[in-house]
Structure formats: C-alpha cells, structure tokens
C-alpha atoms as one frame of an Amber mdcrd trajectory, in Angstrom:
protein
 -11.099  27.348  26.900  -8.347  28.388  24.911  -5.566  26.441  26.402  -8.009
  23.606  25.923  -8.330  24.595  22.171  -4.738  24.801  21.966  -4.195  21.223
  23.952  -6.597  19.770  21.665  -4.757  21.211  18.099  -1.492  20.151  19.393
  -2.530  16.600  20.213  -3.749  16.208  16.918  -0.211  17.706  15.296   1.274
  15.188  17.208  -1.339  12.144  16.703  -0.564  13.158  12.571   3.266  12.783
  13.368   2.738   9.892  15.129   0.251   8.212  12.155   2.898   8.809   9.934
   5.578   6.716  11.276   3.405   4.298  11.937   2.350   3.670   8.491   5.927
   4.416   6.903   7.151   0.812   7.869   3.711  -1.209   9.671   6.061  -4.252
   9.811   8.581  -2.600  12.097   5.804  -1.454  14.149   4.624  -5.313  14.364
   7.603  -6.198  15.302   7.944  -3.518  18.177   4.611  -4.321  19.218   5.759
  -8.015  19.598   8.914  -7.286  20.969   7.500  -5.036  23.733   5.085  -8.496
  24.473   7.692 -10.631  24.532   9.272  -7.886  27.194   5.639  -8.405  28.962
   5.517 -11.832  28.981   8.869 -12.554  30.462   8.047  -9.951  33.397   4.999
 -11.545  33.813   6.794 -15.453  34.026   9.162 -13.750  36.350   6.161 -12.692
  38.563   4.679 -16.166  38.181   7.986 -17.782  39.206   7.610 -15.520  42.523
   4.329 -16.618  43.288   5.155 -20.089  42.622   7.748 -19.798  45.360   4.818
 -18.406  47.849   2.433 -21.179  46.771   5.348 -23.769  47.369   5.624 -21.731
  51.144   2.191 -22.233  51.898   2.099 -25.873  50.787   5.467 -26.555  52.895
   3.480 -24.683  55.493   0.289 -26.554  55.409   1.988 -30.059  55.001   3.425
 -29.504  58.408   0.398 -28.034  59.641  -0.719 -31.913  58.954   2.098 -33.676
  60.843   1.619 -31.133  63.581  -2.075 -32.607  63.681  -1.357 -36.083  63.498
   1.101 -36.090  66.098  -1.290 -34.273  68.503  -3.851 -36.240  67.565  -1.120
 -39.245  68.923  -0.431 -37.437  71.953  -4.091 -36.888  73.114  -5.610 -40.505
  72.387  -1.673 -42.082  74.246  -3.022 -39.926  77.633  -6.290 -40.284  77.237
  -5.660 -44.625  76.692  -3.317 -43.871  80.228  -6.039 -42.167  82.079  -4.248
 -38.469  82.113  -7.220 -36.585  81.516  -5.372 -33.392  82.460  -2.204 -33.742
  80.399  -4.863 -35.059  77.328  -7.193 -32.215  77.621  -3.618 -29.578  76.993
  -2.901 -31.933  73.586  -6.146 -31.830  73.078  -6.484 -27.947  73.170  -3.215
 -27.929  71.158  -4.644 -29.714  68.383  -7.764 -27.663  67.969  -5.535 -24.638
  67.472  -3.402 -26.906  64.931  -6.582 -28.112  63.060  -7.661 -24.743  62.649
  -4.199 -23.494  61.113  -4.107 -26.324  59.116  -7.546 -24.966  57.900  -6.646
 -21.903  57.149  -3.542 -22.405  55.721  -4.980 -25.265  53.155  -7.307 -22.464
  52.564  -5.084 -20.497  51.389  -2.991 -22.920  49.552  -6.222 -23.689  47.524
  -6.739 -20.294  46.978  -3.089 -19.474  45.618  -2.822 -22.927  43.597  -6.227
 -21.637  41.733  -4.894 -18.522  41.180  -1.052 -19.243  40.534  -3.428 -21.732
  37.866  -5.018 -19.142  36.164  -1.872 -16.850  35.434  -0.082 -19.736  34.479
  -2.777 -20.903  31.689  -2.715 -16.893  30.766   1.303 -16.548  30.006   0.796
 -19.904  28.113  -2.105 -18.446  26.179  -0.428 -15.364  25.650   2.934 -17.172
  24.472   0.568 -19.103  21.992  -0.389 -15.646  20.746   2.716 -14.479  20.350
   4.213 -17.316  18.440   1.180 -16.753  16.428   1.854 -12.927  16.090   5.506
 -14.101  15.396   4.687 -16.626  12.430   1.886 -13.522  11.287   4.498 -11.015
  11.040   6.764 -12.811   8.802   3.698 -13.585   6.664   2.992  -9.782   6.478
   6.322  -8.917   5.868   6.195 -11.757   2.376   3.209 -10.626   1.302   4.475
  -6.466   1.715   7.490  -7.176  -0.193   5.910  -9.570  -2.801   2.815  -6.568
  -3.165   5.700  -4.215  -3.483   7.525  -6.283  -6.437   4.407  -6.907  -7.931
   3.445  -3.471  -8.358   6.754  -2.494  -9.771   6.233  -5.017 -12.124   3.198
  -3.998 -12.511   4.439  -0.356 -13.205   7.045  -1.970 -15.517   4.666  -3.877
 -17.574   2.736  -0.369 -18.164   6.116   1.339 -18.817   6.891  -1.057 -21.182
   4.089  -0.562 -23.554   5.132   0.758 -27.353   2.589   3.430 -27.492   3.577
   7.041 -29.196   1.990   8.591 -25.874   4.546   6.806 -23.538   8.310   7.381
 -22.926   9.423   4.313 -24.428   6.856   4.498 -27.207   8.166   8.414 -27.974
  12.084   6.759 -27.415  11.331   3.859 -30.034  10.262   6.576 -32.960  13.782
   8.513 -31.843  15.482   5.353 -32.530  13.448   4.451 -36.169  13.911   7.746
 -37.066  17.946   7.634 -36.624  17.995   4.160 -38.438  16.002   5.391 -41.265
  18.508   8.821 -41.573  21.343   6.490 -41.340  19.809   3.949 -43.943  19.251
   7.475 -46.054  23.005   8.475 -45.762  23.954   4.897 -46.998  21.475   5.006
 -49.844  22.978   8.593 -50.947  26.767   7.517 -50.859  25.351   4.205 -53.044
  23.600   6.686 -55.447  26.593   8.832 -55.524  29.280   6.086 -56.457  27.396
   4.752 -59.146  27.458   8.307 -60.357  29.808   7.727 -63.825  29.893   4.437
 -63.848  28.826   4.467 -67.541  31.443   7.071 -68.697  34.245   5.024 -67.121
  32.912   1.864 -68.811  32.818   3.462 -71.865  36.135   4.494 -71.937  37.336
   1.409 -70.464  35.361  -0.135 -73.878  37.189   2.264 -75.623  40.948   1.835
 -74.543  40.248  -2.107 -75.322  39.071  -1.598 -78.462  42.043   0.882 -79.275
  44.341  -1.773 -77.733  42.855  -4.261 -79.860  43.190  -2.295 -83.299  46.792
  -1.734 -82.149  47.536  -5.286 -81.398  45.474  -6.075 -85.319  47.514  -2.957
 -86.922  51.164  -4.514 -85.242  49.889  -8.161 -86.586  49.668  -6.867 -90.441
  53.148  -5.427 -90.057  54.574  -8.253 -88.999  52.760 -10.220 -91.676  51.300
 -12.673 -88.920  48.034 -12.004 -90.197  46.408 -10.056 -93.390  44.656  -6.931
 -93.490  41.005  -7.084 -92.445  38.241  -4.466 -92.798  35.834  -5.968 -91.198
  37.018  -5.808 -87.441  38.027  -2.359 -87.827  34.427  -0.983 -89.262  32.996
  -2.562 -86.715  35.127  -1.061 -84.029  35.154   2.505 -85.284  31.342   1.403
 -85.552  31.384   0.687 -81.624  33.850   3.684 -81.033  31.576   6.886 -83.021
  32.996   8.948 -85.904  35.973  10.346 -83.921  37.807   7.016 -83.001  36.504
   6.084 -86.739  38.647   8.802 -88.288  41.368   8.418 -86.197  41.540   4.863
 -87.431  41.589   5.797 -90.720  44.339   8.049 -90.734  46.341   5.407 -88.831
  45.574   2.545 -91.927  46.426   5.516 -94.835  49.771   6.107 -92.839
C-alpha cells in the first residue's frame, strides 16, 4: 500500500515535469507529434509496399492457376473427342484439383486486394491529415507569435501612459522638474546681469556730458564759438550739484 502510495506521488512529480515542457513551447510539441506521424506513416507505406508484393504473388499465382485450367480443360475434351476415356478421366481429375486451387487462391487474392484496399485508403487518409496538421501548425505558430507581439504591444501601450502612478509618468515629472531648475538658473544669471545696469548708464551719461562740456569749454578758447550758459545749466542740471560745482570752478578758472 505504501509502495503504491509512493508509485502514485512519483507519477504525478513526473506527469508535472512532463506538463511543463509541454506547455513551455506547444508548437515544438506539434511539430514532434507530426514528425513522429510522418515517421508512422512512412513505416506503415513501407508495410503496404510489402503486402503489395504478396497481393501481386497471389495474383501471379492465381492467373496461372487459370491457364493451368484452361489447358486441362483442352486436354480432357481432345481425349474425350478421341475416345480415350482413360487418359481423359486422369486430365479430368487433374483439372478438378486445378479448379479448386484456382478457387482458393482467387479467394485469397480477393481477400488481400480488399484488404491491401483498405490500408491503402488509410495511409492516404492519414497523409491528408497530416498535410492538414502540417498547414495547422504553421497557422498556430502565426497566430502564437502575432498573440505574443500583440500583447507586448499591448503591455507597451499601458507602459506608455503619462500617469504620475506609472514609471514613465513618475520619469516625465523628473524631466519637467530639471527643465524648470534649469529655466530657474537662466532666469537668475538674467536677473543678476541686469544688476547695475542703471549705475553704469548713468555714468556712461555722465562721462558724455563731461566730454561734451569739455569739447564746448575747448570751442570758447579757440573762439570757434561764444560762451553759452544755457547748455552748461542744463548739464550740471542733468549731472546733480557735484558735477554742477565742478563746472563752475572750471568756467571761473
């Protein structure tokens, strides 16, 4: 009872084993199975072959079984026509033997021709079925493969969606989040280099307007031009009260 119990659990181990490479690749198995038919059917054409050759025997067999008969048949009815009753009544004993092989031998031929038929529309049948299994198998194997692709794609399509609560969802807001820090450091350096902008320009506005005065003050000297207030108010105006008296000094000098 044990060893049974034992028998029974190791089986099963074994069936499990078994399962599993059959359903790791089914098409391979198709394919084995077919082989192993193909294998089959060729053994059994081979065997059908051989029995062709003793139904080919037997028909040699029974056609001279015939001539046999028809040449006794001759024999008898020639010394029978001559009045050798004797000699006639041997033929004719000879040919009752002959009819009766002839009987049993066509007989037999029927008997193998019907059966050698049978097989023969078998191995056909079964070769239909194979080219069938064949032209299945290759349709199984498409449709596995395209299955396959379609539920990576399928899988893809799914992997593929924006959402926060998915990888590439979680990888787009890494990505926004480094353009917007970058777009932050490039707003910062812009912010930063327009720090001063308006004490440069000033002074820029002032060192023209000095210029200027100079370029007025060099003028009167040379007598290209006369003396004019009114520019120079309204540049110490522009400059404040420290370019103003600096002016000043420069005209009472």
């Amino acid at each position: 009872m044990i060893f049974q119990k034992f028998w029974s659990a190791f089986r099963a181990q074994v069936n499990k084993i078994a399962n599993l490479f059959w359903e790791a690749d089914p098409i391979a198995q198709m394919r084995y199975e077919y082989d192993r038919s193909v294998d089959q059917l060729k053994e059994g054409r081979t065997g059908l072959e051989q029995y062709r050759g003793l139904v080919e025997r037997v028909t040699r067999q029974v056609a001279s079984n015939r001539s046999q008969v028809q040449k006794l048949e001759a024999e008898t009815k020639a010394y029978l026509k001559a009045g050798d009753r004797t000699t006639a009544g041997k033929f004719a004993l000879e040919l009752q033997k002959a009819k009766t092989e002839l009987a049993a031998n066509e007989q037999q031929l029927q008997m193998h021709e019907t059966s050698y038929g049978n097989n023969l529309k078998k191995i056909q049948h079964a070769n239909e079925k194979l080219i069938e299994l064949r032209e299945k198998i290759t349709k199984y194997d498409a449709d596995l493969k395209m299955s396959a692709a379609e539920a990576e794609i399928a899988k893809l399509s799914e992997s593929f969606d924006m959402n926060l609560t998915t990888d590439f969802g979680q990888i787009e807001q890494v990505i926004q989040q480094k353009i917007d820090q970058n777009r932050g450091k490039v707003r910062v350096s812009a912010d930063l280099s327009s720090k001063g902008i308006a004490d440069i320009q000033a002074e820029e506005k002032m060192q023209q307007a000095m210029a200027d005065d100079a370029l007025s003050q060099f003028e009167v000297e040379l007598g290209l031009k006369s003396p004019e207030t009114s520019p120079i108010a309204q540049t110490a105006k522009d400059l404040g009260p420290a370019a103003t008296d600096k002016t000043t000094e420069k005209q009472t000098n």
